[in-house]
N, C-alpha and C positions, 0 to 999 in steps of 0.2 A: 628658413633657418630652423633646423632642430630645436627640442627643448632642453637640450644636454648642453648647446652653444649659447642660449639664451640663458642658463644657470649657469655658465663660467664666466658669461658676462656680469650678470647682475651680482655673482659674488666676486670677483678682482675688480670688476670697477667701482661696485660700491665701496669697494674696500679700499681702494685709492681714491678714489671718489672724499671719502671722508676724511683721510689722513689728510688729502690738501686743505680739506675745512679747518685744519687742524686738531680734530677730534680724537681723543687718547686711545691710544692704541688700542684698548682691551673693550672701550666699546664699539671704535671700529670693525675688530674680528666678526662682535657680539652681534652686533646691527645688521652685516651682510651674509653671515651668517643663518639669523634669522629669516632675512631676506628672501633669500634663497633657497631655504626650507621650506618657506610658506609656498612659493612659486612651484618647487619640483613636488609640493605633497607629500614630505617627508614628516612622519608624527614627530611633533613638538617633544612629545615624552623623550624619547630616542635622540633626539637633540641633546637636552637636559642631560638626558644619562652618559652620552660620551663628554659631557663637560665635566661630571662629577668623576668619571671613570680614570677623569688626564689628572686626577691627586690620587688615584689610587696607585700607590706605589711605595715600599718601602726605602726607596732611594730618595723619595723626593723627601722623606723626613730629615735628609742631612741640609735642606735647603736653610732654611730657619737659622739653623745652627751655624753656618757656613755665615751666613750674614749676618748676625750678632757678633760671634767672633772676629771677623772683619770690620766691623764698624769701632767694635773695643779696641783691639790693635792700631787704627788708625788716630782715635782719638784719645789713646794712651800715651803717646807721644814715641810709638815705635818708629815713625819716620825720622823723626829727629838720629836720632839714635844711630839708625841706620845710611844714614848719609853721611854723620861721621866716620863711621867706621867706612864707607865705600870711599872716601877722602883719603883713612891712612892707606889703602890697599891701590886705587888706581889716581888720586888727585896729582901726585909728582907726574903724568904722563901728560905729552904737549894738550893743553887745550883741556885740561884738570876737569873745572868744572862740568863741559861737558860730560868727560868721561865718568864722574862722577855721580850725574844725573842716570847715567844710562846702567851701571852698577849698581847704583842704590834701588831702580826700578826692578833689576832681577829680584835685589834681595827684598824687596817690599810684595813682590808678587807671587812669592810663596808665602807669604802671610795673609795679604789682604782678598786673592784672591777676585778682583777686578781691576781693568783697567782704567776704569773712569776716576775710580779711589787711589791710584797710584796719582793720576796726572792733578788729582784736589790736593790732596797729600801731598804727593813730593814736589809739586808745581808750586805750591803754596808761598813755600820760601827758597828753593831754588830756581826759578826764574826770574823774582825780584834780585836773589844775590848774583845770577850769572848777569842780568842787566848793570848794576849797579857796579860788576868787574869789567865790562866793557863789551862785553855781544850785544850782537842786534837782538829783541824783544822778540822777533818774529823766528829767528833763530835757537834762541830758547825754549820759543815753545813749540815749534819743529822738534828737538831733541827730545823732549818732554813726553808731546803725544806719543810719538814713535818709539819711543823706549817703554812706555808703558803697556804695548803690545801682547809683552812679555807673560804680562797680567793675565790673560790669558790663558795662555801655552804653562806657563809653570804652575803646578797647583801647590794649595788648594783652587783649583777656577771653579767657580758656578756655572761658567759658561758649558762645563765639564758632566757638571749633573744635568744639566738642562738636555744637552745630547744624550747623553745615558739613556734619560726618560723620555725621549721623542725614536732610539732607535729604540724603542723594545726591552730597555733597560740590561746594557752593557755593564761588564764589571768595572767600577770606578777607577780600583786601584791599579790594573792595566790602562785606563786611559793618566791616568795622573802620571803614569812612568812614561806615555808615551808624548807626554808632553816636553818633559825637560830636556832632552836633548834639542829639539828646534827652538827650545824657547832661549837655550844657552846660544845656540848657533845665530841667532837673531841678533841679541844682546852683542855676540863680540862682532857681528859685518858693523852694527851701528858701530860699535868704537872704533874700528876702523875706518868706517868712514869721518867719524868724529878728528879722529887725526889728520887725514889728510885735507880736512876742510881748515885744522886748527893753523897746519905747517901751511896753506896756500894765505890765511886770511891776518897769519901772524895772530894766533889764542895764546894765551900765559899758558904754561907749567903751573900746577897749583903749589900749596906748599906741603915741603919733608919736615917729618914729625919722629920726634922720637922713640925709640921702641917702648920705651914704659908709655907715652902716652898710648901709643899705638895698640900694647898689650890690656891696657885698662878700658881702651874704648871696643875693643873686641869682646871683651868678657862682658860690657855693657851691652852690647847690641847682641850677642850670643842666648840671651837669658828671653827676646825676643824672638827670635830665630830660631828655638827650641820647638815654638807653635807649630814649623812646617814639620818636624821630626815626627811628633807625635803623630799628626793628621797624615801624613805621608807613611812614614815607615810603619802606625799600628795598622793603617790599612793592608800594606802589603807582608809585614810581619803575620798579618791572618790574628791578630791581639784585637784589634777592632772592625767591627763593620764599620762602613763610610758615615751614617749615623753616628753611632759610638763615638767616634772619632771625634766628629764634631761637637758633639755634647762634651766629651774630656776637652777641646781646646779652649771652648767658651770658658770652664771653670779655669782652666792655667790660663788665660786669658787676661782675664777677673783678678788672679791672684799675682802676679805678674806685674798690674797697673794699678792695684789699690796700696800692694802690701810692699810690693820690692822697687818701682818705679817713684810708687806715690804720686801718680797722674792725675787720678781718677777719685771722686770725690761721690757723693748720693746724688747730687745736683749732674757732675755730666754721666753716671748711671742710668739715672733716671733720661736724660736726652737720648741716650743711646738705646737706649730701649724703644721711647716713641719712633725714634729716625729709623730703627730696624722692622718695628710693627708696621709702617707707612710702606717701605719698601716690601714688604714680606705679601703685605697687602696687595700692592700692585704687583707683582712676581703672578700667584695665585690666581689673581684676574685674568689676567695674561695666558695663562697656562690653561685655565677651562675655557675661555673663547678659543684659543687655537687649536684645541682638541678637537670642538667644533664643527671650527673651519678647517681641519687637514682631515678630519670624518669627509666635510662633503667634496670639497676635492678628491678624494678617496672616490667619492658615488659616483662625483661626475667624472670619474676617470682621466683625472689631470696626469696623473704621474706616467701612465703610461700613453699618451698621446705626447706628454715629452718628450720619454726616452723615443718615441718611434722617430720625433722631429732631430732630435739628435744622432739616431742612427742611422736617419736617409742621409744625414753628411759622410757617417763613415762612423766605421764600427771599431777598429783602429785603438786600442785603448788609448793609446798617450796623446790620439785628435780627442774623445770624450771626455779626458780630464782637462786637456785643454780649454773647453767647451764647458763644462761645468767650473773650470776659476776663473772664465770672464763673465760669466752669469752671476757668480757670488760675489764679484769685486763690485760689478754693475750695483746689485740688491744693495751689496753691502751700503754701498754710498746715500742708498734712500730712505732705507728703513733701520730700525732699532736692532741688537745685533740677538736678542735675545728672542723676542719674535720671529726673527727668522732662524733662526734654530730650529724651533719649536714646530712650524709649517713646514720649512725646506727639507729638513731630513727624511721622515716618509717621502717624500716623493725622490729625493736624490739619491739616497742609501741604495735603494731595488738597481737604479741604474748602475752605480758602481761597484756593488756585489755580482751584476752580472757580466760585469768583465774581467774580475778575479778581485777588486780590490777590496783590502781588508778593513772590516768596518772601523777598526780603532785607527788606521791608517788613515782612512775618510776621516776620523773626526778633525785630527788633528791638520789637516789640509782645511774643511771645513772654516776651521777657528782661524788659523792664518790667513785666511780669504776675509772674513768678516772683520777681523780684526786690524785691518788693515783699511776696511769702512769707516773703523771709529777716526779714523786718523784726515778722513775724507769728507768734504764739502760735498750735497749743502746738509746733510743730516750727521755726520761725522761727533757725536758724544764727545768724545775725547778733546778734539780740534776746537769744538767750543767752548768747552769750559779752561781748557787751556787759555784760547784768546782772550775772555773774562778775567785772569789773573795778570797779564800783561797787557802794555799802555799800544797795542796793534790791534789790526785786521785780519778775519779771516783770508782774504784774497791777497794781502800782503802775504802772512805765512804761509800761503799755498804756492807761493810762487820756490820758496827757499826750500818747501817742500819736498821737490820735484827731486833730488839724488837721493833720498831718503826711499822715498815710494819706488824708485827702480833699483836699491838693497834689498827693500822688504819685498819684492816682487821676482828678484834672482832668489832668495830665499824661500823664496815660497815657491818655485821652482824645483829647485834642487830637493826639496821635502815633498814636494808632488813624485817628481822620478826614482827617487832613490829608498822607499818603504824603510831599508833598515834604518834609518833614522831616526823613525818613529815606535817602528816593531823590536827594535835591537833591544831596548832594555826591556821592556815588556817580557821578552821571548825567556829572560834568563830568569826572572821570578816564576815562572807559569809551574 
């Protein structure tokens, strides 16, 4: 056995190896990493230095900001808000609340910018009220996880800058535009489906409201939904870098929920701030171990002993993307979604550039593969803390799952095939 087969061992199985232990991610990477370097004779120094080199970026400065923002918006009380308002717009259609939930997660995931924060947030107190209107629990948070997908695909995503800075630091504000179109295309298959499950299982119509209500709680949850304009449009307006951006939403953020909302107090400031330094923490960890480890994957020539293993199938593009979203759906299900960003792209990106596809086209297939992991058993983020907020089981809701996962899976289909999708709005800013 080679020492090139002997170092992809000791680093993928240490590195599963430990995750089974349960060991945190970022010293899992660290640990086999290390491992592995010791074995192949690679200077420690040079280790170090591509771990310190995976923060060097001016992109990654929007990270920080991106999750302060997000954490303010959530515990400002913008969900709220926002679920009224997705109420007067889609709750009169059969099966309301559903429809409701899956509406409000669009409009929550251009603000918060993750999915896991969509399904804390808007799961919070719409699963208890869709139960308590008469859905099954497990159905609820089926609609719940799966809608917050969205989170994602629509930015601001994180999941967005973390690709950025793992391909070689792509322009953000083409990938943010080439998000919303799948992420809107997602949102309405889910309501559809939501309907026909609501017309077979008999779901209520919610209730019709009237227009001044309906005009007063638009103008209220609008002053929220301002957050994506800036971060969005000053990016592609060329007003802000992605940074920038970020640092102006924090402040409109701030002023939004102290001074116009009246949400936020010094007390949940102050929480917000630790909750953001904990997370920003682990982010950073995460990010110099896997720089790392996709360095020595890189040495010991993983990527390209892939693509050759992929290629002896067939060179074929639409077999390779076939072949890379049952690899991503696979990962997604085991590991964290942000990790594998971070590892998977170097090695995927080179394959799919070499058959013409376009890198912001990859990402956003990327994210729909992984993100569809969150929604998935047994590592699935989203699917857990969903089933923590209602009185089921994971394997209970995995089973109601199952129409949901073959939506997101023709969706993620049709956005694999069909590029303009993703490149269309892109294409008209450039």
């Amino acid at each position: 056995m080679s020492s090139n087969t002997i170092g992809i061992i000791i680093l993928l199985g240490g590195f599963l190896g430990l995750m089974a232990l349960r060991v945190p991610i970022a010293f899992a990477l660290g640990l086999s990493s290390l491992a592995t370097a010791w074995y192949l004779g690679v200077p420690s120094l040079l280790v170090a230095q591509r771990m310190v080199n995976g923060l060097y970026s001016f992109t990654f400065l929007a990270v920080p900001f991106f999750i302060l923002a997000g954490q303010i918006m959530s515990e400002g009380g913008i969900s709220e808000r926002l679920v009224r308002f997705a109420d007067i717009i889609v709750g009169r259609i059969r099966g309301g609340l559903a429809q409701v939930n899956i509406f409000a997660s669009t409009l929550f995931g251009g603000i918060s910018g993750s999915s896991v924060a969509d399904v804390a947030s808007i799961g919070s107190f719409l699963i208890p009220a869709m139960v308590k209107r008469g859905y099954k629990p497990e159905y609820a948070v089926a609609v719940t996880v799966t809608s917050s997908v969205q989170g994602v695909l629509i930015p601001p995503s994180q999941n967005m800058i973390y690709y950025a800075l793992a391909a070689g630091g792509l322009p953000i504000g083409q990938l943010f535009l080439a998000g919303y179109l799948p992420g809107v295309l997602l949102g309405l298959a889910l309501m559809v489906l939501a309907y026909v499950l609501a017309v077979r299982q008999n779901h209520p119509a919610g209730t019709r409201y009237g227009w001044r209500e309906g005009l007063k709680t638009a103008i209220d949850a609008s002053i929220g939904l301002f957050t994506m304009v800036i971060i969005v449009g000053g990016i592609v307006a060329g007003i802000f870098t992605a940074t920038e951006s970020a640092a102006v939403a924090v402040v409109y953020a701030l002023l939004v929920t102290v001074f116009v909302y009246k949400t936020m107090d010094r007390t949940a400031i102050l929480r917000v701030l630790r909750e953001s330094l904990g997370t920003l923490a682990m982010v950073i960890a995460i990010i110099m171990t896997s720089s790392a480890f996709g360095f020595l994957l890189s040495y010991l020539k993983v990527p390209a002993l892939l693509a050759e293993a992929i290629f002896m199938v067939s060179r074929e593009p639409w077999v390779v993307l076939l072949a890379i979203n049952a690899l991503l759906i696979v990962l997604g299900m085991l590991m964290d979604m942000g990790v594998l960003i971070l590892i998977l792209t170097p090695i995927l990106l080179p394959i799919a550039k070499s058959i013409g596809v376009d890198p912001i086209h990859f990402g956003v297939v990327l994210l729909i593969n992984l993100g569809i992991g969150l929604c998935t058993p047994p590592v699935g983020t989203s699917l857990i803390v969903g089933c923590s907020i209602a009185p089921t089981s994971i394997e209970r809701t995995t089973r109601v799952l199952v129409p949901f996962y073959v939506v997101m899976i023709a969706v993620l289909m049709l956005v694999t095939y069909v590029p303009a999708l993703s490149l269309g709005l892109p294409s008209l800013f450039r």
